[in-house]
N, CA, C and O atoms as CSV, one atom per row, in Angstrom:
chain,resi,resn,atom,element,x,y,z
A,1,UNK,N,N,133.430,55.662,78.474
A,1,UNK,CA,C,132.042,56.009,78.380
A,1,UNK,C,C,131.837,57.453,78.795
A,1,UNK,O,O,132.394,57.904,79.796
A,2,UNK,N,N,131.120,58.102,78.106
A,2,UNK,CA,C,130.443,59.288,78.700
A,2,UNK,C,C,130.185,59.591,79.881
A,2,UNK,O,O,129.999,58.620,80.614
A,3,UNK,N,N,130.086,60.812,80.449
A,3,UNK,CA,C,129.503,60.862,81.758
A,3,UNK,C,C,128.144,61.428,81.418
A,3,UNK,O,O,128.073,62.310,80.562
A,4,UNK,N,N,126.417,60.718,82.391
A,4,UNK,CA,C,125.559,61.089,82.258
A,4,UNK,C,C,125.170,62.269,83.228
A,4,UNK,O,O,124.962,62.316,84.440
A,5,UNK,N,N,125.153,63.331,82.078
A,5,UNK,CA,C,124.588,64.383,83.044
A,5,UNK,C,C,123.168,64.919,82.811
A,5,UNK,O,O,122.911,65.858,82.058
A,6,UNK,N,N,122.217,64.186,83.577
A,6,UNK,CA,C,121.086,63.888,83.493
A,6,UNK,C,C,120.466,64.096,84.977
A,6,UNK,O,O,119.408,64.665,85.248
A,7,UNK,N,N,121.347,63.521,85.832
A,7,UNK,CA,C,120.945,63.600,87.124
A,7,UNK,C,C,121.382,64.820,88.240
A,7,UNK,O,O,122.421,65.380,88.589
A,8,UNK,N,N,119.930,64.872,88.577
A,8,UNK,CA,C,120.502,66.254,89.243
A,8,UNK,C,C,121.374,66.655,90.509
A,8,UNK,O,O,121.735,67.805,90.759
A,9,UNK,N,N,121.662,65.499,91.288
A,9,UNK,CA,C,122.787,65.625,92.363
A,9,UNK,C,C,123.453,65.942,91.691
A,9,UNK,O,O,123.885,67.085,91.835
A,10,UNK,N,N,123.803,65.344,90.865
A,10,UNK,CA,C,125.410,65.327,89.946
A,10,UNK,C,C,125.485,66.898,89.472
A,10,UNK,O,O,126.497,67.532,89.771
A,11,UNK,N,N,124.913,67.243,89.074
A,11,UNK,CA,C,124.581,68.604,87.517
A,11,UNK,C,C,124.902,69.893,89.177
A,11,UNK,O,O,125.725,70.808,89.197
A,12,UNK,N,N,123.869,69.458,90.418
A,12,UNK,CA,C,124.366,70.310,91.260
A,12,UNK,C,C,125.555,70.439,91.871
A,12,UNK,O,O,126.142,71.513,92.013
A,13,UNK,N,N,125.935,69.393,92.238
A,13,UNK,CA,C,127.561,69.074,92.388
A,13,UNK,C,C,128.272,70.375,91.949
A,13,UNK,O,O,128.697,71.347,92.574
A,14,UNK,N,N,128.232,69.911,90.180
A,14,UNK,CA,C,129.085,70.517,89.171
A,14,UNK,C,C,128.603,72.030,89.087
A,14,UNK,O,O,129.484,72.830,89.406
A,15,UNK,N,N,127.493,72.531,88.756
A,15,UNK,CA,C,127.321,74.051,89.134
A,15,UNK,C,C,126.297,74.319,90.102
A,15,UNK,O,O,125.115,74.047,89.889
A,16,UNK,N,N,126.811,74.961,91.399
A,16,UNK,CA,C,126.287,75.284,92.570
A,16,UNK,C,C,124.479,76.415,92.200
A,16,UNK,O,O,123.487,76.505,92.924
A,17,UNK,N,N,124.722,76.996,90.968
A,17,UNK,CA,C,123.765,78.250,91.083
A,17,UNK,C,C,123.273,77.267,90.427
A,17,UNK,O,O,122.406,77.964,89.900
A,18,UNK,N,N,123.097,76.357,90.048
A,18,UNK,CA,C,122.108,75.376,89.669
A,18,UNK,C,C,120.498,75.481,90.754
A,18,UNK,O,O,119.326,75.757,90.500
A,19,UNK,N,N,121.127,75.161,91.791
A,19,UNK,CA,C,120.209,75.049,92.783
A,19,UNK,C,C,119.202,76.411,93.408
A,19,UNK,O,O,118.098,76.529,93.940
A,20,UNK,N,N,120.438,77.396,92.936
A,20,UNK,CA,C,119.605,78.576,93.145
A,20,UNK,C,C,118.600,78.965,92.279
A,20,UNK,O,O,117.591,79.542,92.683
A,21,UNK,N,N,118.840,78.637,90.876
A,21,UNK,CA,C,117.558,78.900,89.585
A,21,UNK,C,C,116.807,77.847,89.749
A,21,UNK,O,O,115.612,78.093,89.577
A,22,UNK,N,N,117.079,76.663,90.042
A,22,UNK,CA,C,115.649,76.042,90.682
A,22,UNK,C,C,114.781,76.514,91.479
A,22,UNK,O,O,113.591,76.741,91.260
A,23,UNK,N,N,115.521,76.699,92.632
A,23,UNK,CA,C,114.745,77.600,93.587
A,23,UNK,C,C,113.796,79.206,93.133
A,23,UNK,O,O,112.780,79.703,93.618
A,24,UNK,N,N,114.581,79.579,92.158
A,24,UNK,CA,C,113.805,81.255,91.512
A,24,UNK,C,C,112.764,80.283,90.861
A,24,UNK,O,O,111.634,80.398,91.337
A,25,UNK,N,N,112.924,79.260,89.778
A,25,UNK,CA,C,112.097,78.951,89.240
A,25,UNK,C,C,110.732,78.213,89.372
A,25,UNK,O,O,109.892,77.955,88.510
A,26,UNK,N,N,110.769,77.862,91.159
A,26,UNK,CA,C,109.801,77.432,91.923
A,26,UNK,C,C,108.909,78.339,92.636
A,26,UNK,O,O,107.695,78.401,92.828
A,27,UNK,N,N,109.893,78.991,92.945
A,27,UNK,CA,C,108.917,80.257,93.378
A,27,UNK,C,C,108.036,81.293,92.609
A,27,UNK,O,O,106.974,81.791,92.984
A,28,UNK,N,N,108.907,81.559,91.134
A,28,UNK,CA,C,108.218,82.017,90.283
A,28,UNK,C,C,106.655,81.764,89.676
A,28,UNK,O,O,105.709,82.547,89.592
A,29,UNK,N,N,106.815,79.985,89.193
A,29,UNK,CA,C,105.493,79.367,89.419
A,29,UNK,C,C,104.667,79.733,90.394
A,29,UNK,O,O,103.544,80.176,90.151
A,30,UNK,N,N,105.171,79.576,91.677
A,30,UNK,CA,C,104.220,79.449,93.489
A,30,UNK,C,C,103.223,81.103,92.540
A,30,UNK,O,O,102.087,81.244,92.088
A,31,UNK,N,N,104.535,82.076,92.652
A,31,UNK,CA,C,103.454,83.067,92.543
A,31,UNK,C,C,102.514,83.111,91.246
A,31,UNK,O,O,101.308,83.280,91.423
A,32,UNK,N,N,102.965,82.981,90.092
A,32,UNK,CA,C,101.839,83.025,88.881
A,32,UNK,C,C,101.044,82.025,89.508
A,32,UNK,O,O,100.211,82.533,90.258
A,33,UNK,N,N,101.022,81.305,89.484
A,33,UNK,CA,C,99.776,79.987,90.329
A,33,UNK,C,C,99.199,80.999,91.188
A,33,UNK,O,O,98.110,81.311,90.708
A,34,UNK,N,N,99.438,81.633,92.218
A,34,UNK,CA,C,98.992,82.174,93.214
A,34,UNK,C,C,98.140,83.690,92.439
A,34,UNK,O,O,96.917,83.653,92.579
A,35,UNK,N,N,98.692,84.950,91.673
A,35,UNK,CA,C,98.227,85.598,90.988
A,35,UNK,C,C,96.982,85.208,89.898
A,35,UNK,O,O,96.160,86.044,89.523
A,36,UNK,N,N,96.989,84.107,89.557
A,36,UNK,CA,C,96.102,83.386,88.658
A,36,UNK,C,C,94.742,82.747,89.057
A,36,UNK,O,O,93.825,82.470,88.284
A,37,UNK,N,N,94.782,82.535,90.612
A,37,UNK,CA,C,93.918,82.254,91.205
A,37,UNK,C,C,93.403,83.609,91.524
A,37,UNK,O,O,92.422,84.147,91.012
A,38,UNK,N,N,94.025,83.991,92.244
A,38,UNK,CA,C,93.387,85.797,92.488
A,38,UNK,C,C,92.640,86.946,91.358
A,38,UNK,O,O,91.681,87.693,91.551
A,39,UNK,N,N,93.328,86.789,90.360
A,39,UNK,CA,C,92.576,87.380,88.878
A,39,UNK,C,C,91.223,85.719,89.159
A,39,UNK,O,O,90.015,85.880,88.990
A,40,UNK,N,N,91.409,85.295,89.286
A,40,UNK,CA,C,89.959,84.376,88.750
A,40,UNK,C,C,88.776,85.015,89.284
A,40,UNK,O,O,87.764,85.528,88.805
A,41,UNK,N,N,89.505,84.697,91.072
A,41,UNK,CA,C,88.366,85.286,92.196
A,41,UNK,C,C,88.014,86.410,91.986
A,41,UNK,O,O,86.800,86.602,91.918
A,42,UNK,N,N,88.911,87.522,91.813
A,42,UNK,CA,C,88.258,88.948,91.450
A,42,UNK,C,C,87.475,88.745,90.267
A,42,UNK,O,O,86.478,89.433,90.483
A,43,UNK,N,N,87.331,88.179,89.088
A,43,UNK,CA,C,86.909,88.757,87.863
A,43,UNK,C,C,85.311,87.926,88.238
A,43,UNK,O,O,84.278,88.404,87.769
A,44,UNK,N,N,85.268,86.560,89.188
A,44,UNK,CA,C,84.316,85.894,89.539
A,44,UNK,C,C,83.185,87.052,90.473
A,44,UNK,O,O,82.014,87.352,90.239
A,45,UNK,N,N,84.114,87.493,91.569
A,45,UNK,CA,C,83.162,88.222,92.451
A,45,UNK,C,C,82.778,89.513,91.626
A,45,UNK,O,O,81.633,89.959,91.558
A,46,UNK,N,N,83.864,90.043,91.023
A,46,UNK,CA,C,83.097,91.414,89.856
A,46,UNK,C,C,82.024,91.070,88.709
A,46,UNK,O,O,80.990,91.684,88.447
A,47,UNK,N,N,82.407,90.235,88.263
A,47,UNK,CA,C,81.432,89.429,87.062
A,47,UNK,C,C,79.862,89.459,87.854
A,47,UNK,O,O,78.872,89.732,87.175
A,48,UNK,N,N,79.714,89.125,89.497
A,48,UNK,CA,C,78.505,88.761,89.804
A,48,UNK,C,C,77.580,89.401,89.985
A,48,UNK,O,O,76.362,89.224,89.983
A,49,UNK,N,N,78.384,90.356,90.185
A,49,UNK,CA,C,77.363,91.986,90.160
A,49,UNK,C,C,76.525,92.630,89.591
A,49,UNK,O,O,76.600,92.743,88.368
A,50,UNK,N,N,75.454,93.256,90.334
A,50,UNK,CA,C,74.714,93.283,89.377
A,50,UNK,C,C,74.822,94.699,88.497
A,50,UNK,O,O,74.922,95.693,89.216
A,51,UNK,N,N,74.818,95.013,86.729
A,51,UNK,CA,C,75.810,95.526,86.322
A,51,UNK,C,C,75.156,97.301,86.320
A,51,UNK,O,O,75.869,98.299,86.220
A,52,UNK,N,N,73.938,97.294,86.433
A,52,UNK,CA,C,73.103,98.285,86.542
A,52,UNK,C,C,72.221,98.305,88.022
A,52,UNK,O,O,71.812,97.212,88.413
A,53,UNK,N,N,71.968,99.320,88.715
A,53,UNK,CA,C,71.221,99.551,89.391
A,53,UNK,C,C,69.528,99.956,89.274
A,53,UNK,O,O,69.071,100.343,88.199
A,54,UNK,N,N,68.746,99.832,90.390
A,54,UNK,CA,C,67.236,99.104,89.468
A,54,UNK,C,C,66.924,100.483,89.285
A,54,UNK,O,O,67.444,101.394,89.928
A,55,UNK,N,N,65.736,100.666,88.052
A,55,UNK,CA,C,65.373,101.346,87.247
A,55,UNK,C,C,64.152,101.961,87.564
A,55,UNK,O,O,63.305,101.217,88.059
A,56,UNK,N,N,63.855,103.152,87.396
A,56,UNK,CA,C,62.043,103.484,87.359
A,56,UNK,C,C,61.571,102.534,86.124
A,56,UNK,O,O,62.363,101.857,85.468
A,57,UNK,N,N,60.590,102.567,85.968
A,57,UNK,CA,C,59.757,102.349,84.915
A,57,UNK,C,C,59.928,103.280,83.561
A,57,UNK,O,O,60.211,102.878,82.432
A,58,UNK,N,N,59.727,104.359,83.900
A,58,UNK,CA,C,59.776,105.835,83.057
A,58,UNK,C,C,60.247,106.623,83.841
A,58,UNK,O,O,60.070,106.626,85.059
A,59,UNK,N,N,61.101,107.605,82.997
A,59,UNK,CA,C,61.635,109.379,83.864
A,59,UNK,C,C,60.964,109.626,82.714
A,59,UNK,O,O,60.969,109.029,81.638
A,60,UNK,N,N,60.166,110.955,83.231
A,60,UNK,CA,C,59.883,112.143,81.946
A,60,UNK,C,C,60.819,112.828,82.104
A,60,UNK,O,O,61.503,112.827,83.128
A,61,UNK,N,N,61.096,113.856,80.649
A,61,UNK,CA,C,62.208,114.673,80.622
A,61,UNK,C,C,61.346,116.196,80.276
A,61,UNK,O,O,60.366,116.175,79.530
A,62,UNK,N,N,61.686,117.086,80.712
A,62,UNK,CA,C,61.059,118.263,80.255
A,62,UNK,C,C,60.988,118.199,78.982
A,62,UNK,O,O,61.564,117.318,78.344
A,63,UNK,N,N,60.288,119.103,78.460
A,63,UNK,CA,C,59.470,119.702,76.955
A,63,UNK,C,C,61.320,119.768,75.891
A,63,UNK,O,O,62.210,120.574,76.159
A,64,UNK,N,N,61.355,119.309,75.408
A,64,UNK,CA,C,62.142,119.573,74.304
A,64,UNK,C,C,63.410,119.342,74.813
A,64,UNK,O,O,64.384,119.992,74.435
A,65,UNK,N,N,63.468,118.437,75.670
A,65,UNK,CA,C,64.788,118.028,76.303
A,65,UNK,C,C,65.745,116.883,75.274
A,65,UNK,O,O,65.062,116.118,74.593
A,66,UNK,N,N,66.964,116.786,75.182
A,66,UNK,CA,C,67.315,115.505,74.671
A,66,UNK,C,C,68.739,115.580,75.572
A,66,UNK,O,O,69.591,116.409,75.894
A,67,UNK,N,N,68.319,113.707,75.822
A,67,UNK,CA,C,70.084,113.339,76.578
A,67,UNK,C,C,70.913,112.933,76.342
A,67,UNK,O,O,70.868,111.944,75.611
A,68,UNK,N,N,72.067,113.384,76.758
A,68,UNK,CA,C,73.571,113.578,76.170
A,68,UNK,C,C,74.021,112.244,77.219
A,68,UNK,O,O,74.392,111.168,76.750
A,69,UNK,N,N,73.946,112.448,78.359
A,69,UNK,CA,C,74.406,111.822,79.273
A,69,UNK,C,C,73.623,111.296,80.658
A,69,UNK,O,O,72.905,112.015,81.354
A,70,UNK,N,N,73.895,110.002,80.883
A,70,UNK,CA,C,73.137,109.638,82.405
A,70,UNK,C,C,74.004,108.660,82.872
A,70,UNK,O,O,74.641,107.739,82.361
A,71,UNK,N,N,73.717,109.519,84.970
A,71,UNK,CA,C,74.826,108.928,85.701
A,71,UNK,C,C,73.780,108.300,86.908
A,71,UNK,O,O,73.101,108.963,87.693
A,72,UNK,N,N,73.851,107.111,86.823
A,72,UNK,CA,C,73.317,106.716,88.291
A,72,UNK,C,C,74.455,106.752,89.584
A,72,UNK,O,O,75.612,106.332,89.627
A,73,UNK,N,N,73.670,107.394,90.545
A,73,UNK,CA,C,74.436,107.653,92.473
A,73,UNK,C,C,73.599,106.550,92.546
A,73,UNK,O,O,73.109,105.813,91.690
A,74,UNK,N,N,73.536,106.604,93.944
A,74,UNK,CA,C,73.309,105.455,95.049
A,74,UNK,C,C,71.918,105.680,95.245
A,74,UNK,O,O,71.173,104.742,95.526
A,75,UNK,N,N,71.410,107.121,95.090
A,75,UNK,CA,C,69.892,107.730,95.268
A,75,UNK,C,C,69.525,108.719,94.263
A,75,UNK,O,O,68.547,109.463,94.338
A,76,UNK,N,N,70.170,108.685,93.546
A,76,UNK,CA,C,69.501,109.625,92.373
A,76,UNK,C,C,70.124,109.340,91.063
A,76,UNK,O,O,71.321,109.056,91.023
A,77,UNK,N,N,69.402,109.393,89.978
A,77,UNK,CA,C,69.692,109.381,88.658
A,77,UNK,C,C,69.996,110.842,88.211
A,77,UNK,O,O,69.270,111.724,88.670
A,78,UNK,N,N,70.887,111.138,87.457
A,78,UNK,CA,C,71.125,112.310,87.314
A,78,UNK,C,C,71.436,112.627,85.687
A,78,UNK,O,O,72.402,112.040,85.198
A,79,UNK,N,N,70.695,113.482,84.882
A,79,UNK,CA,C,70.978,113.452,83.188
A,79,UNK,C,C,71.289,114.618,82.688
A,79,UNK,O,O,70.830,115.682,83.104
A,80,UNK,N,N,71.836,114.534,82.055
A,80,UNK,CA,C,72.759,115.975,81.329
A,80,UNK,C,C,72.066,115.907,79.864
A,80,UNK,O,O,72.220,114.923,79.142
A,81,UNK,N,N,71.424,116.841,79.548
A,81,UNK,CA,C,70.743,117.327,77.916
A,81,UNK,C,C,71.892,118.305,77.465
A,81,UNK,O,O,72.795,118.990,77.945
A,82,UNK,N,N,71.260,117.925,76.124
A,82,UNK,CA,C,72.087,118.552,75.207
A,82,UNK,C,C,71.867,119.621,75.251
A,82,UNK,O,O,72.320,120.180,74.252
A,83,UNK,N,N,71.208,120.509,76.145
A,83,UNK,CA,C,70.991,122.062,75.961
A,83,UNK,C,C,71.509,122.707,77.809
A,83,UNK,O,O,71.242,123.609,78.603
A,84,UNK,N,N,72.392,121.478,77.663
A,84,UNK,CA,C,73.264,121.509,78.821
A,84,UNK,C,C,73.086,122.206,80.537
A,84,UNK,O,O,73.821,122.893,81.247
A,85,UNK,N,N,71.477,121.500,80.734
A,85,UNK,CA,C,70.757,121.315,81.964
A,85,UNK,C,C,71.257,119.510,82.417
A,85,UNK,O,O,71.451,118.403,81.915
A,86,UNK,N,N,71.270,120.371,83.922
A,86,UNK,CA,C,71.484,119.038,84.661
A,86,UNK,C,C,70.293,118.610,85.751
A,86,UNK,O,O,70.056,118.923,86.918
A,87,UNK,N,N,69.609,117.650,84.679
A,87,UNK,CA,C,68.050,117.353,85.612
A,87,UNK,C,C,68.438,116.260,86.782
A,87,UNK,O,O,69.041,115.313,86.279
A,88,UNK,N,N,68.258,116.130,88.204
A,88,UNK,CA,C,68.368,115.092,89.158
A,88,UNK,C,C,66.825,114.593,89.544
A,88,UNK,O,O,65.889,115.273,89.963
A,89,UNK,N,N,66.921,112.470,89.118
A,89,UNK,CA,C,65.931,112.499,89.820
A,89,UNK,C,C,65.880,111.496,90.598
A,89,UNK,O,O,66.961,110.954,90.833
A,90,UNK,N,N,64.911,111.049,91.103
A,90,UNK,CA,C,65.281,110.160,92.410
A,90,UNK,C,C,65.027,109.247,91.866
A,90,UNK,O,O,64.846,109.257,90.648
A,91,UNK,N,N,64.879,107.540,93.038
A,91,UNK,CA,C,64.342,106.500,92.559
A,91,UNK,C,C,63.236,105.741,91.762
A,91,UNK,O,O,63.087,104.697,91.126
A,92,UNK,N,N,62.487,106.946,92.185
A,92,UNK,CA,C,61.021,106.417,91.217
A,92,UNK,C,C,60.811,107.564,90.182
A,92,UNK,O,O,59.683,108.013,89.980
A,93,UNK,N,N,61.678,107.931,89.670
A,93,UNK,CA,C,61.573,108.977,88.439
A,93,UNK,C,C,61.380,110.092,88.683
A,93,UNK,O,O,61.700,110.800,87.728
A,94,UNK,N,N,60.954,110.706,89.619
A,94,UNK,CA,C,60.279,111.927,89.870
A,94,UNK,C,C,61.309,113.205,89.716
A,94,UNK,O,O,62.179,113.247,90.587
A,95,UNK,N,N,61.326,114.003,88.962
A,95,UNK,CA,C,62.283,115.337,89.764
A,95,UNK,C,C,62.533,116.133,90.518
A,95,UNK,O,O,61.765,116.980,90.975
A,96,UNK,N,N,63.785,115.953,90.786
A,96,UNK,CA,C,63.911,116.687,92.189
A,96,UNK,C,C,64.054,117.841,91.808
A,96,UNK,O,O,63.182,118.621,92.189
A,97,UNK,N,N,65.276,118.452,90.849
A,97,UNK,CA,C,65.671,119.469,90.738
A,97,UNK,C,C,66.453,119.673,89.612
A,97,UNK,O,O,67.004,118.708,89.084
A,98,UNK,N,N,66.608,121.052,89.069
A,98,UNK,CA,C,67.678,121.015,87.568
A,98,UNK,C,C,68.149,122.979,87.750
A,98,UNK,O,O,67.708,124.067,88.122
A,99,UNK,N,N,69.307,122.308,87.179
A,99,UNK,CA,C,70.004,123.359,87.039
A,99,UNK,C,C,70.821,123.265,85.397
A,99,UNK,O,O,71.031,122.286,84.682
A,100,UNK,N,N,71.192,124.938,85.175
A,100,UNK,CA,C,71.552,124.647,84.025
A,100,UNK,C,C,72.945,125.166,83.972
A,100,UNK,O,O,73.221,126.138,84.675
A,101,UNK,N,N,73.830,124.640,83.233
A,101,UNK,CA,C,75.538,124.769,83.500
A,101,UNK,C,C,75.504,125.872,82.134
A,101,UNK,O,O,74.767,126.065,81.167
A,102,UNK,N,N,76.735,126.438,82.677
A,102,UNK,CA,C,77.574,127.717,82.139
A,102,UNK,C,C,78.380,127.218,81.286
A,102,UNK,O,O,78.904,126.143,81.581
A,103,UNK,N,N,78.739,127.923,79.858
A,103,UNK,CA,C,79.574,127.075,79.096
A,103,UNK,C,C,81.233,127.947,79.562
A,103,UNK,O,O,82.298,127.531,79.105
């Protein structure tokens, strides 16, 4: 009759690094299991955020202004026109100040 090599005392017996690629291959899992939970939690706690910060109602923009670009800080909204002035304004729209960049 055949010998069944099916069982794993036996199979370890016969090749020793048997036991060692089990072992890589347990641990390997532990960590993707473990990494997989962690991508969840991060993408959960980033996802919850809120994705914009709150808004005036209206900013006016000077006379013949158009915008290229807008960056919200922590206290000021800040917009870059296409005639490459940089207007800053605060929380409730108002302007603070503008300057105009050098090409």
């Amino acid at each position: 009759m055949a010998q069944d090599d099916t069982d794993w005392k036996v199979a370890a017996k016969a090749v020793p690094e048997l036991r060692f690629l089990k072992t890589l291959v347990t641990g390997l899992t532990l960590v993707m299991g473990v990494g997989m939970i962690v991508v969840v939690a991060l993408l959960w706690v980033r996802l919850n955020q809120p994705v914009l910060p709150e808004l005036p109602d209206a900013i006016t923009l000077p006379q013949d202004a158009q915008t290229r670009a807008v960056t919200f800080a922590t206290d000021r909204i800040v917009v870059l026109t296409t005639d490459d002035r940089v207007l800053v304004y605060d929380r409730a729209g108002t302007l603070v100040g503008q300057t105009a960049l050098q090409p």
